[in-house]
DRENMILUM-114521 format. One line per 4 residues: number of its first residue (from 1); their letters; for each residue x, z, y of N, C-alpha, C. Coordinates in nm, 2 decimals, always signed. Layout:
NUM) a) X/Z/Y/X/Z/Y/X/Z/Y ~ ...
% end
This chain:
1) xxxx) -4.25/-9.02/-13.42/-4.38/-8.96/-13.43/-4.37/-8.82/-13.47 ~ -4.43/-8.77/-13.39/-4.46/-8.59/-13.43/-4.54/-8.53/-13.52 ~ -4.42/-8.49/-13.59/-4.52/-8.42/-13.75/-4.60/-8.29/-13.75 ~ -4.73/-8.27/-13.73/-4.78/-8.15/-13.68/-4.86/-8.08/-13.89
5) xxxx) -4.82/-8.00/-13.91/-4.86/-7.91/-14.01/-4.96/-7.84/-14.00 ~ -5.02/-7.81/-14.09/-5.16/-7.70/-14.14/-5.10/-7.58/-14.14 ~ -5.14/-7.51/-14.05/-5.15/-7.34/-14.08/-5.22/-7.27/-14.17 ~ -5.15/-7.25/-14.30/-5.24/-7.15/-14.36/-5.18/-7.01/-14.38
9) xxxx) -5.26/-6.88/-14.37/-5.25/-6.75/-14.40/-5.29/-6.72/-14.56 ~ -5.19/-6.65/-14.61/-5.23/-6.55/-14.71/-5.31/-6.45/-14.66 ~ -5.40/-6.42/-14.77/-5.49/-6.30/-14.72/-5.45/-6.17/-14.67 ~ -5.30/-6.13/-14.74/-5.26/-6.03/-14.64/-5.21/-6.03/-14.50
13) xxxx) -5.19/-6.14/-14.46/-5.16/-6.19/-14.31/-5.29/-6.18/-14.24 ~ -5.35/-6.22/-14.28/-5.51/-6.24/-14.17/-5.53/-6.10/-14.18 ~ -5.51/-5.98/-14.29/-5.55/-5.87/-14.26/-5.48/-5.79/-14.18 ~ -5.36/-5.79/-14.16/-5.20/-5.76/-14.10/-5.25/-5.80/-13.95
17) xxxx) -5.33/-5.94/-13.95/-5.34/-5.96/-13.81/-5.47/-5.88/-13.68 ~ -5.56/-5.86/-13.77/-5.66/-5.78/-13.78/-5.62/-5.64/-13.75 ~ -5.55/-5.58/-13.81/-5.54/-5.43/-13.84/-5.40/-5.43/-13.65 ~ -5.32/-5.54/-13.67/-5.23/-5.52/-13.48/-5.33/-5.52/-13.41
21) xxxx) -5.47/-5.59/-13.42/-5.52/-5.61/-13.30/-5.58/-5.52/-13.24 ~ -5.56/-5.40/-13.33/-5.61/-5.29/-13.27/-5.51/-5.19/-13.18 ~ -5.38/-5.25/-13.21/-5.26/-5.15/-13.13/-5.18/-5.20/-13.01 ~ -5.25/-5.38/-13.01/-5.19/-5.45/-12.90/-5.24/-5.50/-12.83
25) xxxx) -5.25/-5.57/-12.74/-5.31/-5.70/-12.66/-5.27/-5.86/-12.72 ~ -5.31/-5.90/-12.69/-5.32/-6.08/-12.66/-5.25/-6.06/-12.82 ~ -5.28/-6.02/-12.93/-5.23/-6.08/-13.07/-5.28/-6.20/-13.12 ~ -5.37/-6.22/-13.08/-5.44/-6.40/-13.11/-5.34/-6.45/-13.09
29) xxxx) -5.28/-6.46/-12.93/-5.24/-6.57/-12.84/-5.13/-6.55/-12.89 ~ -5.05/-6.44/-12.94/-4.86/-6.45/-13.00/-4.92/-6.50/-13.12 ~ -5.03/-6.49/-13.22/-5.01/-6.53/-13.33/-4.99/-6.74/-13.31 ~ -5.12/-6.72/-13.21/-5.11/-6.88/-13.21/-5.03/-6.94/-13.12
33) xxxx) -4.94/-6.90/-13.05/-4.81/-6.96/-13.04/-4.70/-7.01/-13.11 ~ -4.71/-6.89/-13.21/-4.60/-6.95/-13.36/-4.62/-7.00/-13.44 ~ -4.77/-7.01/-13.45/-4.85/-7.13/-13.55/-4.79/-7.25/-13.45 ~ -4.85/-7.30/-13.36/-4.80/-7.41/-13.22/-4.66/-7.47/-13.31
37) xxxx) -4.56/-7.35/-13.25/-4.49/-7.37/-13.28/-4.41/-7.41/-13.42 ~ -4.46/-7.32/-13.51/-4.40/-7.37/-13.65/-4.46/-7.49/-13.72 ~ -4.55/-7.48/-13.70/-4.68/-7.67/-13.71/-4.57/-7.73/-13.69 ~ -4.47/-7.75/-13.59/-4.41/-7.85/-13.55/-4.25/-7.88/-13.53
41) xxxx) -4.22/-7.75/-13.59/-4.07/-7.71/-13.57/-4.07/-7.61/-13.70 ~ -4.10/-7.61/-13.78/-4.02/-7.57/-13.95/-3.94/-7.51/-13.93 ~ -3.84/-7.60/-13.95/-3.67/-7.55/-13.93/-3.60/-7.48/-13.84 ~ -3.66/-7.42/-13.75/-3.59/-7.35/-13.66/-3.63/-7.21/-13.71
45) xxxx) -3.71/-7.16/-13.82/-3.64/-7.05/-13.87/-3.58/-6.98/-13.91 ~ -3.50/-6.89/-14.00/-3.41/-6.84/-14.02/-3.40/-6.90/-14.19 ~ -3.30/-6.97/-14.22/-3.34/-6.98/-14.39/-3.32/-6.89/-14.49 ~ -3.43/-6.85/-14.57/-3.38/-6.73/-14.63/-3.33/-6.81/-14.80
49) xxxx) -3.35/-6.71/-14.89/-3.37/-6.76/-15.05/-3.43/-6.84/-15.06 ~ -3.45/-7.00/-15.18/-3.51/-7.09/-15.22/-3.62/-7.13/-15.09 ~ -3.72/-7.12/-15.10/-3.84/-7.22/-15.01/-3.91/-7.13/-14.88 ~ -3.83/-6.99/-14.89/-3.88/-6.90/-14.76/-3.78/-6.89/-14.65
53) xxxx) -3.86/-6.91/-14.56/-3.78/-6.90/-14.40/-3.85/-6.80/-14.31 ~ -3.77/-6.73/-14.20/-3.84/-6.61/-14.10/-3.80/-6.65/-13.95 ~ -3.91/-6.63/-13.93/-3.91/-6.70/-13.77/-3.96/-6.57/-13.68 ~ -3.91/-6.51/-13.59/-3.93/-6.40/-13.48/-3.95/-6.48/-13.33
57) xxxx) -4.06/-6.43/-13.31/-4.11/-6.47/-13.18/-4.15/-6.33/-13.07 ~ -4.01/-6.34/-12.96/-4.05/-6.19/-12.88/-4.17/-6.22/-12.77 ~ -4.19/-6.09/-12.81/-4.29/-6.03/-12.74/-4.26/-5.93/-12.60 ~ -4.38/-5.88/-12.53/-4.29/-5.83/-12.39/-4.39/-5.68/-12.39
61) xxxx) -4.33/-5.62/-12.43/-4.31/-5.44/-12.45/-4.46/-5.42/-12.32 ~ -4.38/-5.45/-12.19/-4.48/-5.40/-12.07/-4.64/-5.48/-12.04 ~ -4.68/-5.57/-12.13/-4.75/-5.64/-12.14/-4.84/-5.59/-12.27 ~ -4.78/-5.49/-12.34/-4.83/-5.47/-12.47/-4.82/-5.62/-12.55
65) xxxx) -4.78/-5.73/-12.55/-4.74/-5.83/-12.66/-4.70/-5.79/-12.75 ~ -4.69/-5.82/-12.88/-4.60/-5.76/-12.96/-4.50/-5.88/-13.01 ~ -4.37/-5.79/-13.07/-4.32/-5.91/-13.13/-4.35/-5.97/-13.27 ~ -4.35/-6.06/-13.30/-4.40/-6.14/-13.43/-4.31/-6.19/-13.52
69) xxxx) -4.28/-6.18/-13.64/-4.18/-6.18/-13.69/-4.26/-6.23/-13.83 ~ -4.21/-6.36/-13.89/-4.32/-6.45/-13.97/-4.25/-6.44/-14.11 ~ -4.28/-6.44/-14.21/-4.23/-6.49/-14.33/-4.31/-6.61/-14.37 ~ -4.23/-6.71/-14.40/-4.33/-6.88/-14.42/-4.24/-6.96/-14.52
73) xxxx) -4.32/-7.04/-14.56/-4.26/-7.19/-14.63/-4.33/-7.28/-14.59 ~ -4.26/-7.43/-14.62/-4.36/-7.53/-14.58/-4.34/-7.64/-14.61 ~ -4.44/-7.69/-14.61/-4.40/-7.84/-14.68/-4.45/-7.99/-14.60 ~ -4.38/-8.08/-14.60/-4.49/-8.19/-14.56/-4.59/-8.18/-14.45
77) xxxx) -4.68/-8.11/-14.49/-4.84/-8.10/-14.48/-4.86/-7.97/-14.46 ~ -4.79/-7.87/-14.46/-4.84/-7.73/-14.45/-4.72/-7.63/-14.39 ~ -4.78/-7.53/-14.33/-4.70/-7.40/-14.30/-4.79/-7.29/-14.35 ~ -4.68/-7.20/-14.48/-4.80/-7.09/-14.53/-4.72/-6.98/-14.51
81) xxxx) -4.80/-6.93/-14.43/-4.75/-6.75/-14.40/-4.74/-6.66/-14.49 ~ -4.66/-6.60/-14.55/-4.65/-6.52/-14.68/-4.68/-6.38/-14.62 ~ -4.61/-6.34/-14.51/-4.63/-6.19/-14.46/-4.60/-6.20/-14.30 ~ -4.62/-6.09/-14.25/-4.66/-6.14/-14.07/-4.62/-5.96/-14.06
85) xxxx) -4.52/-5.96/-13.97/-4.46/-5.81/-13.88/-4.48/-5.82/-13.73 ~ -4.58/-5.69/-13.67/-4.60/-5.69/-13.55/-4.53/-5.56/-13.54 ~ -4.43/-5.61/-13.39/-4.38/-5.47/-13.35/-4.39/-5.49/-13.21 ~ -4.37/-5.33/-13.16/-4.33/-5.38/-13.00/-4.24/-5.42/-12.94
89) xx) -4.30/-5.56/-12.81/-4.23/-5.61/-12.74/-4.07/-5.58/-12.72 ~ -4.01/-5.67/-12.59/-3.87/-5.58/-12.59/-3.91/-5.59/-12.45
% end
């Protein structure tokens, strides 16, 4: 059975997300792709110190996407975004 997690943002994240959406396109749609994805795959990214992990999801430069690059932990029941990096695509 597939374990699907709660997305939650720190309030500097939702503001971080807010403040790209003025320099990119489709930032919703990259953000909620790695939500998608980390909901359901945790471990795939990068393990840092004690209970934080960084997950990069590219983005495509000529599309204005940006790339997304997550700081998270998670548990059981949850994925919580500590901090959120928008850059451009490649």
């Amino acid at each position: 059975m597939e374990i699907i997690r709660t997305v939650v943002h720190d309030r500097e994240v939702t503001q971080d997300i807010a403040a790209a959406e003025r320099s990119y396109r489709l930032v919703e749609g990259a953000v909620m792709s790695v939500e998608w994805y980390l909901s359901r795959n945790p471990n795939d990214g990068v393990h840092r110190r004690g209970k934080f992990w960084v997950y990069t999801h590219q983005g495509k430069k000529i599309h204005r996407v940006p790339e997304v690059s997550v700081l998270y932990s998670f548990t059981d029941d949850e994925v919580v975004f500590h901090a959120i990096l928008f850059r451009p695509g490649t």
